[in-house]
TIROBA-172242 format. One record per residue (C-alpha): residue number from 1; residue in one letter; z, x, y. Coordinates in nm, 2 decimals, decimal comma, padded with zeros to 4 digits. Layout:
<rs>
R   n res     pz     px     py
R NUM   A      Z      X      Y
...
</rs>
This chain:
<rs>
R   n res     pz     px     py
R   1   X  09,86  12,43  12,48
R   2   X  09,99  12,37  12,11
R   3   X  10,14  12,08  11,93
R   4   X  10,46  12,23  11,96
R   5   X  10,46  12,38  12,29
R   6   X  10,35  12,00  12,41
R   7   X  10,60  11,84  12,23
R   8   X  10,84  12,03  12,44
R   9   X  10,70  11,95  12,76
R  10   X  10,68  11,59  12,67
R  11   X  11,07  11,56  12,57
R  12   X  11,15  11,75  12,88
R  13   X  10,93  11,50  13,12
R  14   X  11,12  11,23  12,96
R  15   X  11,49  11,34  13,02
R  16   X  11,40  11,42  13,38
R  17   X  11,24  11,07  13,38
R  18   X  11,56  10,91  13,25
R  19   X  11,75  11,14  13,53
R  20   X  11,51  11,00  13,79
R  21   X  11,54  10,65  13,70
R  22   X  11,96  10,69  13,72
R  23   X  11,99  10,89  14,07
R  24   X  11,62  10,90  14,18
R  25   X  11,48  11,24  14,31
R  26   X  11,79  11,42  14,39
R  27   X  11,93  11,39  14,02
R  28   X  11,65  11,60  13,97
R  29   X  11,73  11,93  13,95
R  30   X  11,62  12,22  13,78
R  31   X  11,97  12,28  13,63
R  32   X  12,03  11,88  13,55
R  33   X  11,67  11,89  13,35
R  34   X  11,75  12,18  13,18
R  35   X  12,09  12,09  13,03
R  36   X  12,00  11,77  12,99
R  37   X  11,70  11,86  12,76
R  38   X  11,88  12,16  12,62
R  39   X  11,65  12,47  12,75
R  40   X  11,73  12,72  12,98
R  41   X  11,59  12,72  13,33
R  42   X  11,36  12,99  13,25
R  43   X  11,21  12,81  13,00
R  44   X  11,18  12,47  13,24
R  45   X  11,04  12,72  13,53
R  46   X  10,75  12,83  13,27
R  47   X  10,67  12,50  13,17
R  48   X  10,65  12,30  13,53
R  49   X  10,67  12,62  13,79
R  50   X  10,95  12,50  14,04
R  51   X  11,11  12,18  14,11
R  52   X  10,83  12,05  14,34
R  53   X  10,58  12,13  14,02
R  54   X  10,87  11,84  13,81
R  55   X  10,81  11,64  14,04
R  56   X  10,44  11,62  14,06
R  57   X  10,42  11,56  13,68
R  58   X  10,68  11,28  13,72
R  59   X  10,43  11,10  13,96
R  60   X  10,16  11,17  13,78
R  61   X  10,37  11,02  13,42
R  62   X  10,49  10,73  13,69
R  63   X  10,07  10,61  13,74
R  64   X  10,01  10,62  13,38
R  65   X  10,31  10,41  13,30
R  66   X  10,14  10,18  13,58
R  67   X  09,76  10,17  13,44
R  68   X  09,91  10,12  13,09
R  69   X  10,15  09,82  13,22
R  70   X  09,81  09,69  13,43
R  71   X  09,59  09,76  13,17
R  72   X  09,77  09,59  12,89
R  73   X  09,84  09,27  13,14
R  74   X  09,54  09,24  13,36
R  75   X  09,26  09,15  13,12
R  76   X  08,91  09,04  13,34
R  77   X  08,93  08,68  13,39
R  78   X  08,58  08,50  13,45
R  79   X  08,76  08,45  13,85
R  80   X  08,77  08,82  14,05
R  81   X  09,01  08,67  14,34
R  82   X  09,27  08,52  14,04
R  83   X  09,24  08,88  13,92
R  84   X  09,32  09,02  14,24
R  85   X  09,65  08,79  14,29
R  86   X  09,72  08,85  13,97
R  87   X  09,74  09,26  14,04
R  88   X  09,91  09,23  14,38
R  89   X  10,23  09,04  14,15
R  90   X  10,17  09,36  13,92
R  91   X  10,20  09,62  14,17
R  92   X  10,50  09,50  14,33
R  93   X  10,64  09,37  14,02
R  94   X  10,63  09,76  13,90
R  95   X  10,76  09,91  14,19
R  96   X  11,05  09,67  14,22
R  97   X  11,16  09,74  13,79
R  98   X  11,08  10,13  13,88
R  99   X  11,18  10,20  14,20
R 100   X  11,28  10,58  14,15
R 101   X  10,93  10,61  14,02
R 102   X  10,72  10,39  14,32
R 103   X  10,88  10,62  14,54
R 104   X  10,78  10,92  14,39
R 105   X  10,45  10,80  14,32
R 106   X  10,37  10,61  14,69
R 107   X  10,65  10,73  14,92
R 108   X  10,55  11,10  14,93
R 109   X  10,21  11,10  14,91
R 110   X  10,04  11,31  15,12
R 111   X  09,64  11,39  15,15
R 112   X  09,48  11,61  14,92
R 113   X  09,76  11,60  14,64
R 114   X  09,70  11,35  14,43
R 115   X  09,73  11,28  14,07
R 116   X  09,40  11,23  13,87
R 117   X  09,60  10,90  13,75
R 118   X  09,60  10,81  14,09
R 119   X  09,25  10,81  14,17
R 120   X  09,23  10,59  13,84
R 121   X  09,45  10,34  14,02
R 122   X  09,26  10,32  14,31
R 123   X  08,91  10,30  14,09
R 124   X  09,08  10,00  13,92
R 125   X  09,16  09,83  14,27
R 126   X  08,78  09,90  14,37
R 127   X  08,63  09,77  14,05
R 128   X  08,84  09,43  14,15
R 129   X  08,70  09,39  14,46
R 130   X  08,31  09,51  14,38
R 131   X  08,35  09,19  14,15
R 132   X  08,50  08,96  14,41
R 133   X  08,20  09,06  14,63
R 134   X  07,94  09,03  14,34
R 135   X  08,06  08,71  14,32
R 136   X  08,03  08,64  14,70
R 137   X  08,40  08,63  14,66
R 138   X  08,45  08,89  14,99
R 139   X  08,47  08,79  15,33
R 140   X  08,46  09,18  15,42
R 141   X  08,26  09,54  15,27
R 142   X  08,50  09,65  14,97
R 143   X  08,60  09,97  15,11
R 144   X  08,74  09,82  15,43
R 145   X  08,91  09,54  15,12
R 146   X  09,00  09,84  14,95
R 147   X  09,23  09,99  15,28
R 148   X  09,41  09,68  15,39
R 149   X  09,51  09,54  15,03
R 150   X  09,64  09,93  14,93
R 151   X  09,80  09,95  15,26
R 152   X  09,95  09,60  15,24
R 153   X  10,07  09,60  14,86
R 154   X  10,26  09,96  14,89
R 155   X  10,42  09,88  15,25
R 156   X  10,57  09,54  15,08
R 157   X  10,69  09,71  14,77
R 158   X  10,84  10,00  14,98
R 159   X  10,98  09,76  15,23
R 160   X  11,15  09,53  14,93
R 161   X  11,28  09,86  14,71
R 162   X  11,48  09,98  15,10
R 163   X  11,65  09,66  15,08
R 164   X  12,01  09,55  14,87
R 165   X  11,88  09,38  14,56
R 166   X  12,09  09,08  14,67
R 167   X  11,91  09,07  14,99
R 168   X  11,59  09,09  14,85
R 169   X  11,36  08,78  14,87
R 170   X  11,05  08,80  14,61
R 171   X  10,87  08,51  14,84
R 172   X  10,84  08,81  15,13
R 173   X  10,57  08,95  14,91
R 174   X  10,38  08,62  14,81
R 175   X  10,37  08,50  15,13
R 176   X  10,23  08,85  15,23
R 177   X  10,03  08,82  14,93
R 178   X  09,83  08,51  15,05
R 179   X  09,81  08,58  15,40
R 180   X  09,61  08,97  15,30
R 181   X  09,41  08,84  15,00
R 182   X  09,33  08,48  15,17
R 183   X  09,18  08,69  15,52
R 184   X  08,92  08,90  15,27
R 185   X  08,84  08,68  15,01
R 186   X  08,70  08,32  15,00
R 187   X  08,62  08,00  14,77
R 188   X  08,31  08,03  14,56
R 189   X  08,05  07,90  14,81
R 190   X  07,95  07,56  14,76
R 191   X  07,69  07,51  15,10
R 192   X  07,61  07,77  15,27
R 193   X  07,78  07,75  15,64
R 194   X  07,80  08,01  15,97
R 195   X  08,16  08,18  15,74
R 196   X  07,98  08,23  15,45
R 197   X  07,69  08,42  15,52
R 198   X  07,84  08,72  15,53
R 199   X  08,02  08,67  15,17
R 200   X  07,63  08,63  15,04
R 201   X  07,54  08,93  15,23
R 202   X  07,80  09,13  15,11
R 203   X  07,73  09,00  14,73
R 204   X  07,38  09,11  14,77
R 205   X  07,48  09,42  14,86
R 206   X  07,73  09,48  14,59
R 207   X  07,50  09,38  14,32
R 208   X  07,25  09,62  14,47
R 209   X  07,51  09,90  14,49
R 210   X  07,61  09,84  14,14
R 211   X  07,27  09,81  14,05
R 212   X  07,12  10,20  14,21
R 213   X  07,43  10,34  14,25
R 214   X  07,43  10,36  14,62
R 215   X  07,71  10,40  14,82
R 216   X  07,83  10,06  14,98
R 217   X  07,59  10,05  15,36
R 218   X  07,66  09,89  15,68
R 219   X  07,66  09,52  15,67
R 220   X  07,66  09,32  15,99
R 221   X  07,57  09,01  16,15
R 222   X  07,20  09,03  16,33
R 223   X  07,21  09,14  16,71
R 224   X  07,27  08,83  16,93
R 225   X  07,00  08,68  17,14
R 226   X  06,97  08,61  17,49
R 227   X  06,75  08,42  17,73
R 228   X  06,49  08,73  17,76
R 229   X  06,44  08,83  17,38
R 230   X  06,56  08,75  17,03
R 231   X  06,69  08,97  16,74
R 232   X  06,59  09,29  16,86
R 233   X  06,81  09,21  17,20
R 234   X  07,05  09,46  17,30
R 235   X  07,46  09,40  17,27
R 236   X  07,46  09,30  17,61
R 237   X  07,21  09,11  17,82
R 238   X  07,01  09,28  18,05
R 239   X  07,08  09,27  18,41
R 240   X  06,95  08,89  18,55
R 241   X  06,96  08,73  18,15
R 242   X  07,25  08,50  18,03
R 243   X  07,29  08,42  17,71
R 244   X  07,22  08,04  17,57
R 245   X  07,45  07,82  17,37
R 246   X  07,41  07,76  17,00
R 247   X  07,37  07,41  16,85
R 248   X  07,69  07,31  16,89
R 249   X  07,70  07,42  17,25
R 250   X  07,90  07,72  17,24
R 251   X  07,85  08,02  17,45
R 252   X  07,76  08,37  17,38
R 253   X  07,59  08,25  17,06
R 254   X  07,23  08,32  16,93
R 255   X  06,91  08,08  17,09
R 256   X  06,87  07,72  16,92
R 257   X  06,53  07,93  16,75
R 258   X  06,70  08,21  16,64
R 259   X  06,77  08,26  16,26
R 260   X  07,15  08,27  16,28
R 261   X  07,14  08,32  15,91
R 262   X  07,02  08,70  15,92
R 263   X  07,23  08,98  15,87
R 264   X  07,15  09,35  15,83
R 265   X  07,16  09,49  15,48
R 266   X  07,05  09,80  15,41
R 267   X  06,86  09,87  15,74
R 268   X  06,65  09,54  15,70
R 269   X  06,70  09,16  15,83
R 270   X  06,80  08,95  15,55
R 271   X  06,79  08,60  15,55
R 272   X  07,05  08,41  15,36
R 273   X  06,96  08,03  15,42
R 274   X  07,14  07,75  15,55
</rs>
C-alpha cells in the first residue's frame, strides 16, 4: 500500500473512531464514515470491504491504543504480583475512559477472529504471570492464571461500562481485584510450609519452561498414601486399607513417613523441602 493511499485509510479509521466514541457501533455506518471523512462509499467499500470489515480494524486500532497506554505505564517493577495489580487498574481503567472501544474490542469477540494486537495483549498478560511464577509468586500453573484473571478483568469492565456512570462504584473492581489476584498469587515465601510447595513447584517449572522452551507440563501434588503403600498408591485405597492421619492428625492425609513435600514436575517426584 503507498504513503498516500495509507494516509487515507488512516484519516478515515480516525473519523469512524471519533463516530464510535460519540454513538458507539451503530454511529458507524458506511454512509456516516464516508461523509464524515469526505469520500464516497465506493471508495470506503475498497479500502475496509463492508461495514463488518470497519469494524474489525477499529478493534484491532482499539488493542493498540491499549498496549501503547500499557506499554508506556506499566514499566517491569523488581515485584511481578505489584505488576499484575498494577495492570488489572489499567484494563479496567481503559475500558471505563473508552467504552465504545472495550466493547468492540471484548464484547464481540468470538473464536477464531482475532486481531494480531490481541494476541499481543494476551502475550503481555502471560509474560506477567510466567514472572510471578518464576518468582514462586503463583499459587496455580500460568495458563489456568492466565483464564481466570482474563475472564475476571473483562467481565468487571463489561459489567461497570452496562451501568449509569452515577451508579457506578470503582471499589466493585478492586475488591474483585483482590479477591482474583490474592486466590493465584502469594507472598514471596519466607519458610517453606504445606501452601507453599506448590508455588516452588510451579517456579521450578517456569524457570525450566523459560529456560527450553517447553510448553508449561502438569504439575500436581504426589499421589496420597495409604496404610498398604506409599507414593505410588492409587487415588483411592484399595478394598480393606484406610488411610492414616498426617502429623497434625488429620484424615485422608499422606503417612507420618511419607515425603509430603513431593510434587510431580515434569513426570518426576520433586522434592521441595520443608
Amino acid at each position: 500500500m503507498d504513503e498516500g493511499r495509507h494516509a487515507a485509510r488512516y484519516r478515515v479509521l480516525q473519523v469512524a473512531a471519533e463516530l464510535l466514541e460519540e454513538g458507539g457501533s451503530e454511529a458507524v455506518s458506511t454512509r456516516a464514515v464516508a461523509t464524515a471523512a469526505g469520500i464516497t462509499a465506493p471508495a470506503l467499500y475498497r479500502m475496509f470491504g463492508d461495514k463488518d470489515g470497519l469494524l474489525a480494524e477499529l478493534a484491532t486500532h482499539g488493542f493498540e491504543m491499549y498496549l501503547a497506554e500499557k506499554h508506556e505505564a506499566l514499566s517491569q517493577s523488581e515485584d511481578p504480583v505489584a505488576d499484575l495489580y498494577r495492570g488489572w487498574d489499567l484494563h479496567v481503567d481503559f475500558g471505563l475512559r473508552h467504552p465504545a472501544f472495550y466493547l468492540l474490542m471484548y464484547g464481540t469477540a468470538r473464536p477464531g477472529r482475532k486481531p494480531p494486537a490481541a494476541d499481543e495483549a494476551h502475550a503481555l498478560l502471560v509474560s506477567l504471570l510466567e514472572r510471578a511464577a518464576a518468582d514462586g509468586r503463583l499459587r496455580v500453573p500460568v495458563e489456568e492464571a492466565t483464564h481466570v484473571v482474563h475472564a475476571a478483568t473483562t467481565g468487571a469492565t463489561l459489567a461497570l461500562i452496562g451501568e449509569e456512570a452515577s451508579q457506578r462504584k470503582p471499589s466493585t473492581s478492586t475488591r474483585l481485584r483482590n479477591i482474583v489476584l490474592g486466590s493465584i498469587t502469594t507472598d514471596p515465601p519466607v519458610v517453606a510450609t504445606g501452601t507453599d510447595r506448590a508455588s516452588r513447584a510451579l517456579a521450578l517449572d517456569a524457570a525450566l519452561t523459560l529456560e527450553d522452551g517447553a510448553a508449561p507440563p502438569c504439575v500436581r501434588p504426589r499421589p496420597r498414601c495409604y496404610a498398604t503403600g506409599c507414593a505410588a498408591s492409587p487415588s483411592r485405597p484399595p478394598n480393606g486399607a484406610q488411610e492414616l492421619p498426617d502429623r497434625a492428625g488429620r484424615p485422608g492425609r499422606l503417612r507420618p513417613h511419607c515425603a509430603a513435600d513431593d510434587v510431580v514436575v515434569r513426570g518426576r517426584y520433586v522434592h521441595v523441602g520443608l
